[in-house]
C-alpha positions as CSV (number, residue, x, y, z in Angstrom):
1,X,-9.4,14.3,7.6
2,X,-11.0,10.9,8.0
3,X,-8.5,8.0,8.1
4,X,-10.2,4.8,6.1
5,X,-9.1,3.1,3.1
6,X,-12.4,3.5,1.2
7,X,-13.5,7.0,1.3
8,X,-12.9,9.5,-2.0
9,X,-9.5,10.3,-1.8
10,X,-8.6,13.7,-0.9
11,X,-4.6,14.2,-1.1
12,X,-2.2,11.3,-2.3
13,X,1.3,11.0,-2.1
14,X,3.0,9.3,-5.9
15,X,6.0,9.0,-7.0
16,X,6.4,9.0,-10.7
17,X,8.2,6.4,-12.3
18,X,10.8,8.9,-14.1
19,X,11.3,10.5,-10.0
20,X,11.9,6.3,-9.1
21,X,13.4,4.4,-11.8
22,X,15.3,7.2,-13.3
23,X,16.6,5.8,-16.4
24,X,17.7,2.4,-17.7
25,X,21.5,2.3,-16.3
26,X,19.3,2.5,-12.7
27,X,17.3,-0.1,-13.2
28,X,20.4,-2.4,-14.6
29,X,22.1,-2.0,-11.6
30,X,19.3,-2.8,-9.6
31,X,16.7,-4.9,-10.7
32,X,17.9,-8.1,-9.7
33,X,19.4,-7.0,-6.1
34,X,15.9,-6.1,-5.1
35,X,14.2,-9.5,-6.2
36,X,12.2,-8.2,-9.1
37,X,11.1,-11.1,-11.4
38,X,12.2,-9.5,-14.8
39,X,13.8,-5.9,-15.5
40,X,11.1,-3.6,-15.6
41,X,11.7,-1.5,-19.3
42,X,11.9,2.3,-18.6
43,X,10.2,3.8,-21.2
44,X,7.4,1.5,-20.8
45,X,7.4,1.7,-17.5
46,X,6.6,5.8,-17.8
47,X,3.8,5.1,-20.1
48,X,2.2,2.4,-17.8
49,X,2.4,5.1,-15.0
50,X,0.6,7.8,-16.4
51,X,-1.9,5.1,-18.0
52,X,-2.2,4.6,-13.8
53,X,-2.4,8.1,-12.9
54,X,-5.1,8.3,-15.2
55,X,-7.4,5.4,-13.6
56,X,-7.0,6.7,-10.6
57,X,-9.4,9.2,-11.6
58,X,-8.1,12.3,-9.0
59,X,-9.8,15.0,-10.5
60,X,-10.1,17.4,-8.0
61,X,-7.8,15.8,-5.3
62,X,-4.4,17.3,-4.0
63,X,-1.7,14.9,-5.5
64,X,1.4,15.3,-4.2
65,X,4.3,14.3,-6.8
66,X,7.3,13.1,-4.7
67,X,10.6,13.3,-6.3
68,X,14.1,11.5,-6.1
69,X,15.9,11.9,-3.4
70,X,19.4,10.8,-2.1
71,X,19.7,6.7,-1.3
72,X,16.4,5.9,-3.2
73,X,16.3,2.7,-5.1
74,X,14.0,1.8,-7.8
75,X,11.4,0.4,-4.9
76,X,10.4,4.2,-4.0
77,X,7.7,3.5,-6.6
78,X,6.0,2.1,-3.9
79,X,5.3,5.0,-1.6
80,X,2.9,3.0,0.5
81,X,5.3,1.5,2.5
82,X,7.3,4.5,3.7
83,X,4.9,6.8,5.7
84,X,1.5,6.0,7.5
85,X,-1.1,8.7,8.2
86,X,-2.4,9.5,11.4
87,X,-4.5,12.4,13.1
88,X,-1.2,14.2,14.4
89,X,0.3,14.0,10.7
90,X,2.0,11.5,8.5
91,X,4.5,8.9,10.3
92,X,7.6,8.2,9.2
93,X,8.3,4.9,8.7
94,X,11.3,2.4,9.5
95,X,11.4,-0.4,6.7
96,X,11.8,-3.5,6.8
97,X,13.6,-4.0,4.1
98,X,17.5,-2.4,4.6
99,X,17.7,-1.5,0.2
100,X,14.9,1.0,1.0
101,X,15.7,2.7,4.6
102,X,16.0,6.2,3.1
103,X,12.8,6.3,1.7
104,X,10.4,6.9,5.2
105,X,13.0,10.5,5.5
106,X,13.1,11.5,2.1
107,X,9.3,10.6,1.6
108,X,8.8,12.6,5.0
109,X,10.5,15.7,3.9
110,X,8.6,15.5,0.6
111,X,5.7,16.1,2.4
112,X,7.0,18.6,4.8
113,X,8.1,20.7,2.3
114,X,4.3,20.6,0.8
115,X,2.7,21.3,3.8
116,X,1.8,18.1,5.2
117,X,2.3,17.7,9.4
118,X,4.6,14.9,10.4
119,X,3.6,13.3,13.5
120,X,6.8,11.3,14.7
121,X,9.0,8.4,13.2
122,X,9.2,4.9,14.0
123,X,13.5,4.5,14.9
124,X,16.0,2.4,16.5
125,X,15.0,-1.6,16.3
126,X,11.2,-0.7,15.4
127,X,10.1,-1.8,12.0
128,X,7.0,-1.3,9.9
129,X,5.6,-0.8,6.5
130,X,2.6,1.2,5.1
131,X,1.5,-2.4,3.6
132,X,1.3,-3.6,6.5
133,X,-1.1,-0.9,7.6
134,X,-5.1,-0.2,7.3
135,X,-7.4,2.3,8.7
136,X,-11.1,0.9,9.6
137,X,-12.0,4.0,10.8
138,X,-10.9,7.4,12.6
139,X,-10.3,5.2,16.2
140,X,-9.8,1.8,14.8
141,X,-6.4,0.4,12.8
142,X,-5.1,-3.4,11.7
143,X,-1.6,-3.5,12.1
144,X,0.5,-6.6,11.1
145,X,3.4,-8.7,12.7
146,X,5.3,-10.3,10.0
147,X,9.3,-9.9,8.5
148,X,8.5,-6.5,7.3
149,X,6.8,-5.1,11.1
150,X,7.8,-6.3,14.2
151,X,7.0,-6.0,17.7
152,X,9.1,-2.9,18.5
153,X,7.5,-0.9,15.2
154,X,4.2,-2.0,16.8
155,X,5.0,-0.6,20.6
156,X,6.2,2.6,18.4
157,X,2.9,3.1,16.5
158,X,1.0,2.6,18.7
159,X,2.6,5.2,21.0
160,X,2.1,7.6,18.0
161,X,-1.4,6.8,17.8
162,X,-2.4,7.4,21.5
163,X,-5.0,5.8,23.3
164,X,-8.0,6.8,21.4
165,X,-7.0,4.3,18.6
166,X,-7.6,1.3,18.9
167,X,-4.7,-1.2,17.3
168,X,-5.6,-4.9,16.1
169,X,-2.5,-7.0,15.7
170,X,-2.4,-9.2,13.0
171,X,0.2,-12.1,13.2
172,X,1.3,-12.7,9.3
173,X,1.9,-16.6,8.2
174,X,5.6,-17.5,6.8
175,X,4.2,-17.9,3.5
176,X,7.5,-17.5,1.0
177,X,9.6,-16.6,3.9
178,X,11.2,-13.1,4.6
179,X,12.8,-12.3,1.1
180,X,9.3,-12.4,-0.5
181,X,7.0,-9.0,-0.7
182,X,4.2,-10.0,1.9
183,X,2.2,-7.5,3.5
184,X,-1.1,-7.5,5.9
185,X,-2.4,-5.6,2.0
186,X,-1.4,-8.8,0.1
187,X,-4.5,-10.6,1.8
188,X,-7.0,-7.8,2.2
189,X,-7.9,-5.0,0.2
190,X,-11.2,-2.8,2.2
191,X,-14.1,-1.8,-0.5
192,X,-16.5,0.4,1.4
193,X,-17.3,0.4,5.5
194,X,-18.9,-2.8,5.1
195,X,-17.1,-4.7,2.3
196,X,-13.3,-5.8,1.6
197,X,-11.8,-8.3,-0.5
198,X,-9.3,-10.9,1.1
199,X,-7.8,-14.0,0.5
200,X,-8.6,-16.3,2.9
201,X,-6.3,-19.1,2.6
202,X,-3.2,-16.5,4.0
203,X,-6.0,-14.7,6.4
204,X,-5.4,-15.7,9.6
205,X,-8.6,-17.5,11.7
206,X,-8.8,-14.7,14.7
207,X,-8.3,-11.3,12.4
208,X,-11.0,-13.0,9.5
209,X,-13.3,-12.9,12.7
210,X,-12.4,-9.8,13.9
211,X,-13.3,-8.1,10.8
212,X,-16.7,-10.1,10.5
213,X,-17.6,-9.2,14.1
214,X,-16.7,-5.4,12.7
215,X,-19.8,-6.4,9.9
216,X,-17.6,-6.6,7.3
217,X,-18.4,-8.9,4.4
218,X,-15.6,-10.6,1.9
219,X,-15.4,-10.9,-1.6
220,X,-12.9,-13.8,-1.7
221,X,-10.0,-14.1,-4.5
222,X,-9.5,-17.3,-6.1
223,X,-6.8,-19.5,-5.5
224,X,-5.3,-18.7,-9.6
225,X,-5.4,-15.3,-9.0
226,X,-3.8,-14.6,-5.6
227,X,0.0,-14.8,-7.1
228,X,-1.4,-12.2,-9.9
229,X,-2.1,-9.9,-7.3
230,X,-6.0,-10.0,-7.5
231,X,-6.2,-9.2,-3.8
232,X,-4.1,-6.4,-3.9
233,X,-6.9,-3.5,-5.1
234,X,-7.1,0.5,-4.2
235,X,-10.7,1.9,-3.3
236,X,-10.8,5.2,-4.6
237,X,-13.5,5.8,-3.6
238,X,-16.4,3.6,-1.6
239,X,-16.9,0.5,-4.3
240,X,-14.9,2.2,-6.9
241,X,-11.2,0.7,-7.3
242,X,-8.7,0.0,-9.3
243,X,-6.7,-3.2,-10.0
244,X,-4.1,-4.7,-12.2
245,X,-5.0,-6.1,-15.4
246,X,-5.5,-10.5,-15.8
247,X,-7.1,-10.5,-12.9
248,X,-11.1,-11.5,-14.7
249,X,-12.2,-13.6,-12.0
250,X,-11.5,-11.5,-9.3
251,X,-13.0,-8.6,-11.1
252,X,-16.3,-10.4,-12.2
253,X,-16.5,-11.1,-8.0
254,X,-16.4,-7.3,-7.5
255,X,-18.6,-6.2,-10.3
256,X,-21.0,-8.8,-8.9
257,X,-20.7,-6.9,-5.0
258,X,-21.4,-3.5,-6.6
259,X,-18.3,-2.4,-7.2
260,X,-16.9,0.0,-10.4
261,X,-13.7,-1.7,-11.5
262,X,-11.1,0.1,-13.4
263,X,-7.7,-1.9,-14.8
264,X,-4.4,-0.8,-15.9
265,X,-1.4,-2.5,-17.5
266,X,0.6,-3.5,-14.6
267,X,3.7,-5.3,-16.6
268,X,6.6,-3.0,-15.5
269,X,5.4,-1.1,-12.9
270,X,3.8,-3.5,-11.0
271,X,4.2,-7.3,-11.7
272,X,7.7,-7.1,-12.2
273,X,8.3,-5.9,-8.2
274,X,5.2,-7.4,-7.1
275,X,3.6,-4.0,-6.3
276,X,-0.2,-3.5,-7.0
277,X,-1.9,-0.3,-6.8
278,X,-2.3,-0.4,-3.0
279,X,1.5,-0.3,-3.1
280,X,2.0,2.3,-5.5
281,X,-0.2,5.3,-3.6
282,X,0.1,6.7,-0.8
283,X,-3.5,8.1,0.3
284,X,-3.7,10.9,2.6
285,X,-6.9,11.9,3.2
286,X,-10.5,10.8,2.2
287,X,-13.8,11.5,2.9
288,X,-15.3,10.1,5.6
């Protein structure tokens, strides 16, 4: 298994909107609780998601459909967040949002039950979220420290990781304060080995280098399309991603650096609980 966020993905975890959302009367109870800007419709939202499905292109890859489970709210769309991957197996997150602690156990026996190892867990005051999360390569991982991962989550991880992996730390900005959905993924999105796209203006100074120094170079989202979610872009494969739909300027930036854009309709499934593509998979494994 490599561990990058670029390769051709291999196995992906999903969960479908029907498995997350469930039907209407679920997402009127919850909608507003969990800060989404408008209630997401349900049977649009089911069309949107196998519209996604389909752009992710996963022919040949082993996708792994996780169902509803006890305690889920309408956030498990966004599998990300709840499990990490790692050589030992997957990791078990602890979230740092309270309306969506079940998720990392019931996520984690999703995959037990289809074969997948599980490494560990992240418990007790330890906090940390797949968005906040990326893979450089097999020995090297960016982890954030922001109000979704903190310290604790970090000392946890790492421990989990061992000693072979190396761990950047990326201290996260305030930005809209800890109600908001910000993740390390909200400001950079890797492309290929050498390319990733990121929005500066949130990036801190130290990690931007770090990155560079790695031989990584940018292509930058503008200003008018950061709150859209241009940054926020799955590589399925190297230069080949997927990204929510409005986004032209950001996409005209990519198709300039080589890369093979594909869109979807993002209204309900995405925009609505600010959760782009990155958010809504889970990858696995890719090539290396």
């Amino acid at each position: 298994m490599a561990l990058n966020e670029y390769g051709q993905i291999m196995r992906i975890g999903l969960r479908h909107a029907r498995d997350a959302f469930r039907d209407s009367a679920t997402i009127d109870t919850q909608w507003q609780a969990l800060n989404y800007h408008a209630r997401p419709g349900y049977d649009d939202a089911l069309a949107e998601y196998d519209a996604f499905m389909e752009a992710l292109m996963l022919a040949g890859a082993d996708v792994h459909l996780l169902p509803y489970g006890d305690g889920l709210s309408i956030d498990s769309i966004y599998v990300r967040d709840a499990s990490i991957p790692s050589p030992g197996g997957v990791i078990a997150c602890n979230m740092g949002k309270p309306a969506r602690s079940a998720e990392p156990t019931v996520n984690g026996t999703g995959y037990g039950d289809q074969g997948l190892a599980v490494a560990g867990s992240i418990g007790g005051d330890g906090r940390i979220e797949g968005g906040d999360f990326i893979w450089l390569d097999d020995t090297t991982c960016a982890v954030a420290h922001g109000y979704r991962t903190n310290a604790e989550g970090i000392r946890q991880l790492r421990a989990l990781l061992g000693e072979n992996v190396h761990v950047e730390v990326c201290p996260l900005p305030h930005y809209k304060g800890p109600d908001d959905v910000f993740h390390l993924m909200s400001i950079v999105s890797p492309l290929d080995r050498d390319l990733a796209l990121i929005y500066s203006p949130l990036m801190p100074v130290p990690f931007r280098n770090w990155l560079m120094d790695r031989g990584l170079s940018f292509v930058e989202v503008p200003d008018e399309e950061f709150e859209s979610m241009g940054c926020n872009v799955l590589a399925t494969a190297p230069r080949r991603c997927v990204m929510v739909e409005g986004n032209p300027e950001t996409r005209r930036r990519l198709e300039k650096a080589g890369c093979d854009v594909v869109t979807y309709k993002g209204t309900e499934i995405s925009r609505k609980g600010e959760g782009g593509p990155t958010c809504l998979t889970r990858p696995l494994e890719r090539e290396g």
